[in-house]
C-alpha positions as CSV (number, residue, x, y, z in Angstrom):
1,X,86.3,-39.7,41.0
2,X,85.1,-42.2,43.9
3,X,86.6,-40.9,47.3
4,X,89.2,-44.1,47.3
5,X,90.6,-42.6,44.1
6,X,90.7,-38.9,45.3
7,X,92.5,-40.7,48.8
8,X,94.8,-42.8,46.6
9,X,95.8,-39.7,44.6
10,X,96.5,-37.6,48.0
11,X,98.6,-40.4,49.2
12,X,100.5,-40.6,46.1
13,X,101.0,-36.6,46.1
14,X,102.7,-37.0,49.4
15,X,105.0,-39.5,48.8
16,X,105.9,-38.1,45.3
17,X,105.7,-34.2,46.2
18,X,106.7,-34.5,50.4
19,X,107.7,-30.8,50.7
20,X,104.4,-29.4,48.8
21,X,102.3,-31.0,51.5
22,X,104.5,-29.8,54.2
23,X,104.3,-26.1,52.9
24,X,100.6,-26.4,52.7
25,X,100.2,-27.9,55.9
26,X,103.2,-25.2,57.9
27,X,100.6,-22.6,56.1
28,X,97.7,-23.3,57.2
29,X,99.1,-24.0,60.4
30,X,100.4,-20.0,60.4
31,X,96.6,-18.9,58.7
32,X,94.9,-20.2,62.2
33,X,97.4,-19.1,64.4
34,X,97.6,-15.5,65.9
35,X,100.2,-12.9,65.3
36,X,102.3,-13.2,68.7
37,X,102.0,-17.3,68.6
38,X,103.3,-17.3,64.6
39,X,106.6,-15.1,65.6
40,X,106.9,-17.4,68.4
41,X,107.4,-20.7,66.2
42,X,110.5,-22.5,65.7
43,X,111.3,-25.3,63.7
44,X,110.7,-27.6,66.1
45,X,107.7,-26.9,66.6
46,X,107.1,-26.4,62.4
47,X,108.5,-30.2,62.7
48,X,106.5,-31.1,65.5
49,X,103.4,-30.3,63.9
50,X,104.6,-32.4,60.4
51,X,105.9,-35.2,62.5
52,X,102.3,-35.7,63.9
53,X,100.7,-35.2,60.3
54,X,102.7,-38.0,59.0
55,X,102.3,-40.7,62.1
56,X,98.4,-39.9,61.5
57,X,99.3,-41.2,58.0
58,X,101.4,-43.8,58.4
59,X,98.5,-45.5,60.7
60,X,96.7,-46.6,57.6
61,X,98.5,-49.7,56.2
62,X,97.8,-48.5,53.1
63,X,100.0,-45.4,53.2
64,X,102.9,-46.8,54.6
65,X,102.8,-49.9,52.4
66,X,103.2,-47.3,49.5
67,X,106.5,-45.7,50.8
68,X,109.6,-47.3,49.0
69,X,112.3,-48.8,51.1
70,X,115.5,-46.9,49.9
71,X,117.7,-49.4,48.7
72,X,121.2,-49.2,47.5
73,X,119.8,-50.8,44.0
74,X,117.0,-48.3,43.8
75,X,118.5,-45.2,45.1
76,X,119.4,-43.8,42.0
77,X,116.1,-44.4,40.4
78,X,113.6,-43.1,43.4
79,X,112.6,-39.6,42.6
80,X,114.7,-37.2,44.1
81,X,113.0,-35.2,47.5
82,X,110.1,-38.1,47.5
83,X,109.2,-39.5,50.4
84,X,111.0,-42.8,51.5
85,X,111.4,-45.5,54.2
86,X,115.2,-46.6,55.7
87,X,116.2,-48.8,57.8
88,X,120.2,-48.8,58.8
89,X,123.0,-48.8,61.6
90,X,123.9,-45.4,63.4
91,X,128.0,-45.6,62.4
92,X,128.9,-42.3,63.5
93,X,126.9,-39.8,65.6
94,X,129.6,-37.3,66.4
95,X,129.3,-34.8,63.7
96,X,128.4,-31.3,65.0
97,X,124.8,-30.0,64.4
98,X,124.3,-27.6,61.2
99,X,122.3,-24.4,61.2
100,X,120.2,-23.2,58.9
101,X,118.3,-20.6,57.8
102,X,114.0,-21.8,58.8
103,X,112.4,-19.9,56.2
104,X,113.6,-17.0,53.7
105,X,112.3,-15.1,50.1
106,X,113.4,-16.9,47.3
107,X,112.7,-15.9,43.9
108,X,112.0,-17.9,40.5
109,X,115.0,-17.5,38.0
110,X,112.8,-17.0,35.0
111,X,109.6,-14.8,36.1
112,X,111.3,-13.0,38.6
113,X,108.4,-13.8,41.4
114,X,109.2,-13.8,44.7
115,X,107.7,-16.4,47.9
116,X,108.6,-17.3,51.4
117,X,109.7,-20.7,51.6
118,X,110.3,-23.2,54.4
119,X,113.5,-24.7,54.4
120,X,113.1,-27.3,57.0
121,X,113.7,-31.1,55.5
122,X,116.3,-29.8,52.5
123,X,119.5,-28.7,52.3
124,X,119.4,-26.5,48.9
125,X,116.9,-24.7,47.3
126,X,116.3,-26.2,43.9
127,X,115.9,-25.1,40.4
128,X,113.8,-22.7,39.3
129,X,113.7,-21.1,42.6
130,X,116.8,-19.3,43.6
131,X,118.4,-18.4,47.2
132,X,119.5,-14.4,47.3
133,X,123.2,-15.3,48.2
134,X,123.4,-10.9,48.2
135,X,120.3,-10.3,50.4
136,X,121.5,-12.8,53.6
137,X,121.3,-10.5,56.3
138,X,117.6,-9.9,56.0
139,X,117.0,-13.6,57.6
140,X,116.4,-13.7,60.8
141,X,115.2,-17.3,61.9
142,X,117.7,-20.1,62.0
143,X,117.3,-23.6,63.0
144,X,119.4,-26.6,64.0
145,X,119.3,-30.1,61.8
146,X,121.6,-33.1,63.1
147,X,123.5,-35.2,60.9
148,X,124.3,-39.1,61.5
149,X,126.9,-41.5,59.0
150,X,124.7,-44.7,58.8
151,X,124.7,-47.7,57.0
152,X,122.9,-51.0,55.9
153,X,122.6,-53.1,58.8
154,X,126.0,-55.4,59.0
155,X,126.2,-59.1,59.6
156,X,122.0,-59.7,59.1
157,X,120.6,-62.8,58.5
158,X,118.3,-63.2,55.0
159,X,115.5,-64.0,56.7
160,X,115.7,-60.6,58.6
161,X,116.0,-59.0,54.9
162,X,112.8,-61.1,53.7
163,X,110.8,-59.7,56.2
164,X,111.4,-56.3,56.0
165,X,111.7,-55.7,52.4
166,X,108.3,-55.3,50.3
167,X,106.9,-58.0,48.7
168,X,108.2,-58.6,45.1
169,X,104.7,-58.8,44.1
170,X,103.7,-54.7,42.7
171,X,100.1,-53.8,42.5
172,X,98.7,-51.4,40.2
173,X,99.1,-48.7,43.5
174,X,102.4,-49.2,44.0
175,X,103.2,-49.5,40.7
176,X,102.0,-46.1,39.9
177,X,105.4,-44.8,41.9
178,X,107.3,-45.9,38.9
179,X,109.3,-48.3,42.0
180,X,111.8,-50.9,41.4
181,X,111.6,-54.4,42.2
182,X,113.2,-54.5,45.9
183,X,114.8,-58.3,46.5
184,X,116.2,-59.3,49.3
185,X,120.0,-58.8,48.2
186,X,119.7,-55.2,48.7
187,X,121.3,-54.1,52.1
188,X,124.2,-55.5,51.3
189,X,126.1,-55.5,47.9
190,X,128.0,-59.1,47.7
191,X,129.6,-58.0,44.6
192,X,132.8,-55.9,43.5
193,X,131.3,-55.0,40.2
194,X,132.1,-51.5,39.1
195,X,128.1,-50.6,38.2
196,X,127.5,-51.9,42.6
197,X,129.8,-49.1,43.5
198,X,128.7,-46.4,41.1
199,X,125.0,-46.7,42.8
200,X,127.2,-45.9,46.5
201,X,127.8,-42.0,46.0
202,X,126.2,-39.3,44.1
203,X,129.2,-37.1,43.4
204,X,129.3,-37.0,39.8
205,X,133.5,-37.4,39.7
206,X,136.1,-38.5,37.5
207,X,138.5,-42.1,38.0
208,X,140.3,-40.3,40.9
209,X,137.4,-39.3,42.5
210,X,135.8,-43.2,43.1
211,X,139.2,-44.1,43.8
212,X,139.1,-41.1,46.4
213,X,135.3,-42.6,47.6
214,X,136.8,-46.0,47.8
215,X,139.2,-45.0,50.0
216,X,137.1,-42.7,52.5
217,X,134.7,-45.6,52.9
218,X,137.5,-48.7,53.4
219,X,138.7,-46.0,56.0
220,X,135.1,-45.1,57.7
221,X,133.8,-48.6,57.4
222,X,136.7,-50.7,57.8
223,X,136.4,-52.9,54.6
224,X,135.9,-51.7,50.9
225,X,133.4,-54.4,49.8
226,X,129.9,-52.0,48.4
227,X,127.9,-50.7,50.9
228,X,124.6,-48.9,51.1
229,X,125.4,-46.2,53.3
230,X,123.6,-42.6,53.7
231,X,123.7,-39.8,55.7
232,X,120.7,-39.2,58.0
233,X,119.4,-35.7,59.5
234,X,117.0,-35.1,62.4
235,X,115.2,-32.0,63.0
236,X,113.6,-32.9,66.5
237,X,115.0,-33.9,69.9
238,X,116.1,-37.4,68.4
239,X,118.8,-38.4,69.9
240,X,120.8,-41.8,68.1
241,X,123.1,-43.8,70.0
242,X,126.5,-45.2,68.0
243,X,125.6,-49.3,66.9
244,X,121.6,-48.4,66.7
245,X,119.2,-49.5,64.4
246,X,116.9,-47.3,63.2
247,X,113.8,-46.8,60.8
248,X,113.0,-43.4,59.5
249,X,110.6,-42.3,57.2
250,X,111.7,-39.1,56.0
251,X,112.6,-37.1,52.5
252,X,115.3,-38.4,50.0
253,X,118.0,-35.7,48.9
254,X,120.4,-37.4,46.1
255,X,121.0,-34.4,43.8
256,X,123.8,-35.3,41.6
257,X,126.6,-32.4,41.9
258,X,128.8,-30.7,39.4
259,X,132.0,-33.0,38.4
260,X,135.1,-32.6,39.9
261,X,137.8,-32.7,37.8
262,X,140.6,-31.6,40.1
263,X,142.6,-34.0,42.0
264,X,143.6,-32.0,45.0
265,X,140.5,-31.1,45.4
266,X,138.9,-34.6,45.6
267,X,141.3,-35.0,48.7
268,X,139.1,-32.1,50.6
269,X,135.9,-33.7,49.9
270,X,134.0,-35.0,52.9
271,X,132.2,-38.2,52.5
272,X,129.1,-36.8,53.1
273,X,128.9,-35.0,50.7
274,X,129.0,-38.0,48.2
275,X,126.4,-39.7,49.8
276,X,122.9,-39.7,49.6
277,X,120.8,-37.8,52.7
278,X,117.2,-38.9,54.4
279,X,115.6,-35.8,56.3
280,X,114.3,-37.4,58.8
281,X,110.0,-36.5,59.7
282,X,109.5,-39.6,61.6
283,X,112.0,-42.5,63.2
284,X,111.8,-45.4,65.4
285,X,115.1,-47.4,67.1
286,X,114.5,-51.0,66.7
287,X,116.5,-51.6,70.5
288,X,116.5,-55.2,72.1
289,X,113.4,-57.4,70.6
290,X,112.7,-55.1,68.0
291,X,116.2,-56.3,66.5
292,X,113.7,-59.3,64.8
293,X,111.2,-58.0,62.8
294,X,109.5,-61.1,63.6
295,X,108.5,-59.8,67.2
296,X,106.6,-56.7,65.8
297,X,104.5,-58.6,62.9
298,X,103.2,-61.1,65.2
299,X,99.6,-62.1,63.9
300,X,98.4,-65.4,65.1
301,X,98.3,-66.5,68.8
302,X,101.5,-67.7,69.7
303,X,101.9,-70.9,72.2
304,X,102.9,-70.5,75.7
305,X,106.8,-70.9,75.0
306,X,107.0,-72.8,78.6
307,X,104.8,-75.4,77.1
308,X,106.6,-76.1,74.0
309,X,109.9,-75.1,74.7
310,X,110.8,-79.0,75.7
311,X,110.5,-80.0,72.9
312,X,111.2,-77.1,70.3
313,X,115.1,-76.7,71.9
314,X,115.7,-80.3,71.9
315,X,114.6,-79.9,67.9
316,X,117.5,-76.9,67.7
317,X,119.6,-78.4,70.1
318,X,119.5,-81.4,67.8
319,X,119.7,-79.6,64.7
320,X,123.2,-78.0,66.3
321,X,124.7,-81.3,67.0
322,X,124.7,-81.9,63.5
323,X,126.9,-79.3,62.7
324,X,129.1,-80.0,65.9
325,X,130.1,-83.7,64.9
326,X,128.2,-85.4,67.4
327,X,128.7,-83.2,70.3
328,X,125.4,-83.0,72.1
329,X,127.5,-80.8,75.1
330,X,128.9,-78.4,73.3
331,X,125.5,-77.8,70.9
332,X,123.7,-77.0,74.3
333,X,126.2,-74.3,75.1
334,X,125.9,-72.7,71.9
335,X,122.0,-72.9,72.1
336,X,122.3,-71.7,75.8
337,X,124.3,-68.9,74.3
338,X,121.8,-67.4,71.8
339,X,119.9,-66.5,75.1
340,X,122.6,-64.2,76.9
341,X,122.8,-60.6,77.1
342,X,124.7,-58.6,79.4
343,X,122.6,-56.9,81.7
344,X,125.0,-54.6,83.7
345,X,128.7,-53.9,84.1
346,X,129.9,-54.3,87.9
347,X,132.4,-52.0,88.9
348,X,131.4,-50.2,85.8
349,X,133.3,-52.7,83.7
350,X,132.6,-56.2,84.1
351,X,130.1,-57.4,81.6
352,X,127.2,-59.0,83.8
353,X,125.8,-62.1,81.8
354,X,128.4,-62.1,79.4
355,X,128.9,-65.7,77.7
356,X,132.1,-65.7,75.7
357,X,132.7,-69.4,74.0
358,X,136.0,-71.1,72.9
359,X,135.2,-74.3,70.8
360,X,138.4,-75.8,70.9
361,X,139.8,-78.9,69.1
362,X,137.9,-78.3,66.1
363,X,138.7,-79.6,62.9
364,X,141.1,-77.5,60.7
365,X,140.3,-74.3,58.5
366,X,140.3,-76.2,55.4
367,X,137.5,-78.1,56.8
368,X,135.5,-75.4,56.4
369,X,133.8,-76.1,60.0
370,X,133.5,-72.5,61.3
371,X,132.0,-71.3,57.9
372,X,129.3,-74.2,58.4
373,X,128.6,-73.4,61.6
374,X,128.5,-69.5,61.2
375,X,126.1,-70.5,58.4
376,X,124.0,-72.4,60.7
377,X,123.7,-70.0,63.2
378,X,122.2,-67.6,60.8
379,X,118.9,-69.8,61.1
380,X,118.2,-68.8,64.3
381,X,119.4,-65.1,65.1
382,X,118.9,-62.2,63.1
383,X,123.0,-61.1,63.1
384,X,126.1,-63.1,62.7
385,X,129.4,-62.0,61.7
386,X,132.2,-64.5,60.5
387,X,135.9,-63.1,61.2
388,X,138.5,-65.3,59.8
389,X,141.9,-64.8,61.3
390,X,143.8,-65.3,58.4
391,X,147.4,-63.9,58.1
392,X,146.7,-61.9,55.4
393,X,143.2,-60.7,57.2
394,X,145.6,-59.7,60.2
395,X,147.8,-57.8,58.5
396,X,146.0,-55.7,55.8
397,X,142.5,-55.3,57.8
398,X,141.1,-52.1,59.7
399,X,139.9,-54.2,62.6
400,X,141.2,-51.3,64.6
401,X,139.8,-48.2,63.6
402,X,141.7,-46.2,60.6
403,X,143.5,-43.6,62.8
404,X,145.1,-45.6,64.3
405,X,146.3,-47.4,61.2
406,X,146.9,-44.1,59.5
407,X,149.0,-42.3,62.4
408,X,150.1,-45.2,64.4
409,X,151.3,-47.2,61.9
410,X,152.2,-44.6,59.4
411,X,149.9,-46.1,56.8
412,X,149.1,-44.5,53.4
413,X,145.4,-44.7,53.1
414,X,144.4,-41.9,51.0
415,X,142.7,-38.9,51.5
416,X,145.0,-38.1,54.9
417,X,143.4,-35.4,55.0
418,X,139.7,-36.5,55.6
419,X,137.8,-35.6,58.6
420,X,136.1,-39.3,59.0
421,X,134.5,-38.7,62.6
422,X,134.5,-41.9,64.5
423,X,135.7,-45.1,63.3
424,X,136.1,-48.5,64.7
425,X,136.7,-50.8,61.8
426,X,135.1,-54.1,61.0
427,X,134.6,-54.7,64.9
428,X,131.8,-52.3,64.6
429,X,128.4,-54.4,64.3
430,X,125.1,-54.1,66.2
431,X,124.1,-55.2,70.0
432,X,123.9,-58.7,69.9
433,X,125.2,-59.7,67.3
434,X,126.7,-63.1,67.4
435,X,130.3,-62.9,66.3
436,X,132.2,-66.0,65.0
437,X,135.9,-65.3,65.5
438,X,137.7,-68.3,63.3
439,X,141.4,-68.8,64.8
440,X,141.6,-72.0,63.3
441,X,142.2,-70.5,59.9
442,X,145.3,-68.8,61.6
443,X,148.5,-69.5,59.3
444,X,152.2,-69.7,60.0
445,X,154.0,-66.5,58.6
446,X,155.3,-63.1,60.1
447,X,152.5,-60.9,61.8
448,X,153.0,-57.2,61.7
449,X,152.3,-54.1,63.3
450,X,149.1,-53.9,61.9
451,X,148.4,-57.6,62.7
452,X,149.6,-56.8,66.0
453,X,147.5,-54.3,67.0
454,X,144.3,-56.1,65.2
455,X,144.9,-59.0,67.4
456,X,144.4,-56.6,70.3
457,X,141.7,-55.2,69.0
458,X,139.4,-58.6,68.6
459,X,141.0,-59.4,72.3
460,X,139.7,-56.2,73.6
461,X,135.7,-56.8,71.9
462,X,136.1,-61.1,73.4
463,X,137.5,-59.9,77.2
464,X,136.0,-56.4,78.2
465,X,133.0,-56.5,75.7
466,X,134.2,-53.5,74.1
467,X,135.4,-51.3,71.0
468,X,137.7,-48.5,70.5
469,X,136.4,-45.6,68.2
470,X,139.1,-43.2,66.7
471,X,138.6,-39.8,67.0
472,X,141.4,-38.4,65.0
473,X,145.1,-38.1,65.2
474,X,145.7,-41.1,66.8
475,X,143.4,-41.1,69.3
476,X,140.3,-43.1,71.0
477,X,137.6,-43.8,73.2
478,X,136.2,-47.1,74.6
479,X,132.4,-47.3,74.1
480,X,131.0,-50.9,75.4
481,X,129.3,-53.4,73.1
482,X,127.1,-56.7,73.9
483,X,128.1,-59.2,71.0
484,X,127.4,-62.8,71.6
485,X,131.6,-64.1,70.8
486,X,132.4,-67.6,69.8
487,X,136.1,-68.7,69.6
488,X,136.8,-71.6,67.2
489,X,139.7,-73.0,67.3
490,X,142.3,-76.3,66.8
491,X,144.0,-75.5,70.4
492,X,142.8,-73.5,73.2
493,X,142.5,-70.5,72.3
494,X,145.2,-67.7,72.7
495,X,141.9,-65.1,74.1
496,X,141.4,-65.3,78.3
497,X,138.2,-65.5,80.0
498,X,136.8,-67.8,78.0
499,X,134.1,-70.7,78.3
500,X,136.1,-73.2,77.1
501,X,134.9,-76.5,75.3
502,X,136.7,-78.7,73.7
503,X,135.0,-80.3,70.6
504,X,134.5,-84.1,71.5
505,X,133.7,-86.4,68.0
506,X,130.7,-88.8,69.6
507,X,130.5,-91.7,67.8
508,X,126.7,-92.4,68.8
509,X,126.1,-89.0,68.6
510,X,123.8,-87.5,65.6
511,X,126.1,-86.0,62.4
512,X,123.0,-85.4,60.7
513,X,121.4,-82.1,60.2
514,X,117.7,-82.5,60.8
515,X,116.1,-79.8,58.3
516,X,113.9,-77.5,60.9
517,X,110.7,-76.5,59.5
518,X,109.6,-73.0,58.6
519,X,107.1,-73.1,61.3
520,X,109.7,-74.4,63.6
521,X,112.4,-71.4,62.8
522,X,109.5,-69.1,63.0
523,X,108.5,-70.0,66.8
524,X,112.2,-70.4,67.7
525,X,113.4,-67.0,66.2
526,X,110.5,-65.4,68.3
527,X,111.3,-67.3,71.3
528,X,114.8,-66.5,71.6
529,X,114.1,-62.9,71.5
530,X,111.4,-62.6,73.3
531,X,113.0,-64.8,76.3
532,X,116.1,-63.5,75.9
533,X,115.2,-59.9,77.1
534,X,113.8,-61.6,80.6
535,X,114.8,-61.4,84.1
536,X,114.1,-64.3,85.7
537,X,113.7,-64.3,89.6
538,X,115.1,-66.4,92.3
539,X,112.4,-68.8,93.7
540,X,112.4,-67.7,97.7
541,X,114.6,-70.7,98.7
542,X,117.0,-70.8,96.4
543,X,118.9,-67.6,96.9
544,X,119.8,-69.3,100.4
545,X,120.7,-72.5,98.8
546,X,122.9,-71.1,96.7
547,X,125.1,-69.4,99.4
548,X,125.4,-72.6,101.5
549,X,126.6,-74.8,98.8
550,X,129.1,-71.7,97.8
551,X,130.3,-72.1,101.3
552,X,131.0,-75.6,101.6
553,X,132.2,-76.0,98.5
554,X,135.4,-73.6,99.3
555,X,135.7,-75.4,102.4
556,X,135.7,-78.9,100.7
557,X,138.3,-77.4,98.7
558,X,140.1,-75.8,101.2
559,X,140.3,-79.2,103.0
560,X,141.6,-81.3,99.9
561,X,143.9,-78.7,98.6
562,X,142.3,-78.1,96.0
563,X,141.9,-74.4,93.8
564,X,139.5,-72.1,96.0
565,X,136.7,-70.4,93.9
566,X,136.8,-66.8,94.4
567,X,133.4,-66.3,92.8
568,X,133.7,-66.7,89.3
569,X,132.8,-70.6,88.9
570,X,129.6,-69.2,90.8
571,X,128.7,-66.5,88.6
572,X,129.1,-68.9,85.2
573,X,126.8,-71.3,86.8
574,X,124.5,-68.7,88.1
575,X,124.5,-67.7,84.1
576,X,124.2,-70.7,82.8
577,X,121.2,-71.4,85.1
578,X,119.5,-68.0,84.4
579,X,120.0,-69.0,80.4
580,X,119.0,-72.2,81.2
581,X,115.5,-70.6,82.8
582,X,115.1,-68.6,79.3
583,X,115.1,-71.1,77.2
584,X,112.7,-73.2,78.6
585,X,110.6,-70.2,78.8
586,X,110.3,-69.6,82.9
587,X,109.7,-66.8,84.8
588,X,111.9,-68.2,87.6
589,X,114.9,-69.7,88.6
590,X,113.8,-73.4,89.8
591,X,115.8,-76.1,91.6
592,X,115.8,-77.9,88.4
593,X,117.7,-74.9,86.5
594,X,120.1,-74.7,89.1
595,X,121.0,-78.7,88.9
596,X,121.2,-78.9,85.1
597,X,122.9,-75.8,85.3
598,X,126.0,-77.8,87.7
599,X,125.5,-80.8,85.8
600,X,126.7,-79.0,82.5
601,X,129.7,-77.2,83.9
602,X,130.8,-80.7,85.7
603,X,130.9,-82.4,82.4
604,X,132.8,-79.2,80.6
605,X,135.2,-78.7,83.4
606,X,135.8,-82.4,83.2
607,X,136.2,-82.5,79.6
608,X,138.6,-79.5,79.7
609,X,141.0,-81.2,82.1
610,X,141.2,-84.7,79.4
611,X,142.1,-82.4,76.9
612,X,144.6,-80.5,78.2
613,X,146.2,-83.9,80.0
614,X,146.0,-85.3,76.4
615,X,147.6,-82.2,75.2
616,X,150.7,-82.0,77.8
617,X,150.7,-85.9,77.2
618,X,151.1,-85.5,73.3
619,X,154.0,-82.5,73.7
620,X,155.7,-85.1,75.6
């Protein structure tokens, strides 16, 4: 056998067999250490020493090429305790640690024999070997594993999906893992179909226990359509955040369990024990650029963005105005807004950088001009959610998290018993993503409770830039979020603190779409992320210039009797100019940035006054 082929075969023996490897490896580890050091060893140190074995591996291309991507189409077919690759959202991170037991004597049920095992990376000791349940007290090291409720990633772009998942193309290596085909359909399961939702859970359970599964997931999740999520365990000193994206490479437990026949007892099932579980060896959060999996598989040279950036956002501006009837102003905003980020909170509170955007007097629902523009916007970030704010969406949907919908609103959701940890409903998506809030689809009818309070919910995400989480029995904490929000609507709309536009038909403006290239996306989808994540500085004068037109702009007010600003006309157009910096690629705030930057909020301002004097003038 040619030392390729002995590699290869070593390779494939870890993947297939992760837990033999990391027994020889904790072994030989203990052989060549001395008596007082071995006593001394926890399991973070035992996964310490395996995390550092595996991210020697994983440098070779080859290796992690070979590790699956768990999917929720191939999790029931990967072997179970192999070695697999996920990427997902942190939904809950509030469940308590677990401890267990690092090592103890186990013995084979059919020979009797007796060995020490390690018990980090599982959570049951399988078939033949056995755990002495009688013997407990003779263990004396335990450790600490910490478990987190993910998810696939919500609201993400196909694009995104095609570059993460493997090629569909299977060599004769990879296909020597027995793998599935992995598409680009799998984070996310579009369909309702009974044989989608059997693949979510692993509890083996009769009618009433799916219907008990559905129920626990509509709850956690906020919506009941088949998801891929999984329950994630670290044994290190990761630490992840709620809304995170993660990678891990790690060990799959799916071990179907015994049927469960008994209806009350379906109702004191957690959820994680349905679910699949990823023991976690090595993990990486994909924060701020590393949202786009463009910016980490970078190959070729890329051009200095200052250099093209002319004429690449005039190509996207372009392609935007398309979809916005003509309107060349209001396409700018919304490029200008795939740029922003907020960078602090003053006070603690307000969200520094924030852009919210109202697109007013847009055509109605049936138009279907929010769907076409969500669709559009999908080109050119990796996450966008469309919310419609239909009646019937209002009133049934867990936009506010399900305790509060459960004890609040004395709503029967099933399983009123479940512990479900944090939840925050179908607001919950990750930083940055761009969220399309459609109130034009709003309907005449009677609103309820439920609507009520889901209406405050969206309000609360679009003013303070945050989400409530429930944390049982009615109540809940505020944790902040960074979503890029864009209100579409036929009238203003009825959210505050809004950049207002109001959609203006230009009859010499374009209506045509022009198709972008795949080399054009490609550049733009870097750019936007890469920019986006900039500060850029004040040239020396400016700062100066700034505070003297401030002043005598209140004082030209003050003289006509006209409104005063108090600052916050300022801070948009010092936003707008800072975006207006990034996305022509500059380091620096320039004169220029700072005129165009006026020049765009004259001509909004002035277009929101004609439409509300048309307005008043049409209610007359």
């Amino acid at each position: 056998m040619s030392v390729n082929q002995t590699n290869t075969s070593n390779l494939l023996r870890t993947i297939n067999d992760p837990h033999a490897v990391i027994e020889e490896l904790l072994l030989s580890s203990k052989s060549h250490s001395t008596p007082d050091s071995a006593t001394e060893s926890t399991s973070h140190s035992d996964h310490d020493l395996v995390r550092s074995h595996f991210a020697a591996l994983i440098q070779s291309s080859t290796f992690l090429s070979m590790i699956p991507y768990l999917t929720l189409d191939n999790q029931g077919s990967l072997p179970n305790h192999s070695l697999v690759r996920l990427r997902c959202f942190i939904q809950d991170n509030s469940a308590s640690f677990e401890t267990y037991p690092s090592k103890c004597s186990v013995f084979h049920a059919t020979t009797g024999e007796e060995k020490i095992m390690n018990l980090i990376y599982r959570d049951t000791v399988e078939l033949p070997w056995e755990f002495p349940i009688n013997n407990l007290s003779a263990i004396r090291s335990f450790s600490e594993k910490q478990p987190y409720f993910c998810f696939a990633v919500p609201a993400e772009a196909e694009w995104v999906k095609s570059h993460i998942t493997p090629s569909t193309h299977e060599t004769d290596l990879t296909q020597s893992l027995a793998r599935v085909e992995i598409t680009s359909q799998d984070s996310i399961a579009a369909s309702s179909n009974p044989s989608d939702l059997d693949k979510m859970y692993h509890l083996a359970v009769c009618k009433d226990g799916a219907q008990a599964f559905q129920s626990l997931m509509k709850m956690k999740m906020g919506h009941a359509d088949p998801t891929h999520a999984t329950i994630v365990k670290t044994y290190g000193n990761e630490e992840f955040q709620l809304n995170e994206i993660i990678e891990v490479i790690g060990i799959l437990d799916n071990a179907k369990l015994d049927a469960i026949e008994d209806k009350d007892m379906l109702n004191e099932i957690s959820l994680s024990s349905m679910l699949p579980c990823v023991h976690v060896i090595l993990s990486e959060k994909l924060e701020g650029k590393l949202v786009n999996p463009l910016t980490r598989i970078i190959s070729n040279p890329l051009p200095k963005f200052s250099e093209v950036a002319q004429a690449l956002r005039q190509t996207a501006i372009d392609s935007l105005q398309g979809c916005l009837m003509g309107d060349a102003l209001a396409a700018e905003y919304i490029f200008l807004q795939m740029f922003s980020r907020i960078t602090s909170r003053a006070g603690g509170t307000f969200p520094v950088g924030y852009l919210p955007i109202n697109l007013c007097n847009a055509p109605p629902a049936a138009s279907c001009f929010a769907t076409s523009l969500a669709s559009a916007l999908h080109l050119f970030v990796p996450h966008v959610h469309y919310l419609s704010m239909k009646l019937e969406n209002l009133n049934t949907g867990l936009w506010i998290d399900a305790d509060q919908a459960r004890y609040n609103d004395q709503v029967d959701l099933g399983c009123a018993t479940a512990d479900l940890g944090l939840c925050a409903g179908a607001l919950q998506l990750p930083n940055s993503t761009l969220l399309v809030v459609d109130e034009s689809s709003l309907t005449d009818g009677t609103l309820v409770d439920r609507g009520v309070k889901n209406i405050k919910a969206i309000g609360n995400v679009i003013q303070n830039a945050e989400v409530s989480f429930g944390v049982g029995l009615g109540g809940s904490i505020q944790r902040p979020v960074d979503y890029r929000v864009l209100v579409i609507s036929e009238g203003k709309s009825m959210f505050k603190e809004l950049c207002t536009i109001p959609i203006q038909t230009d009859p010499n403006g374009s209506y045509y779409t022009p198709a972008l290239t795949q080399d054009q996306l490609h550049l733009l989808r870097i750019w936007i992320e890469e920019t986006k994540h900039g500060e850029p500085d004040f040239e020396p004068s400016m700062d100066e210039r700034i505070q003297k037109e401030f002043t005598e702009s209140q004082q030209t007010a003050r003289i006509n009797n006209l409104p005063v600003d108090d600052g916050s006309m300022l801070l948009q157009r010092l936003n707008l100019a800072q975006l207006l910096c990034r996305s022509y690629g500059l380091g620096q705030m320039n004169d220029e940035c700072w005129k165009q930057a006026g020049k765009l909020e004259t001509a909004r301002l002035a277009r929101c006054a004609s439409f509300t004097t048309r307005k008043t003038s049409t209610a007359k």
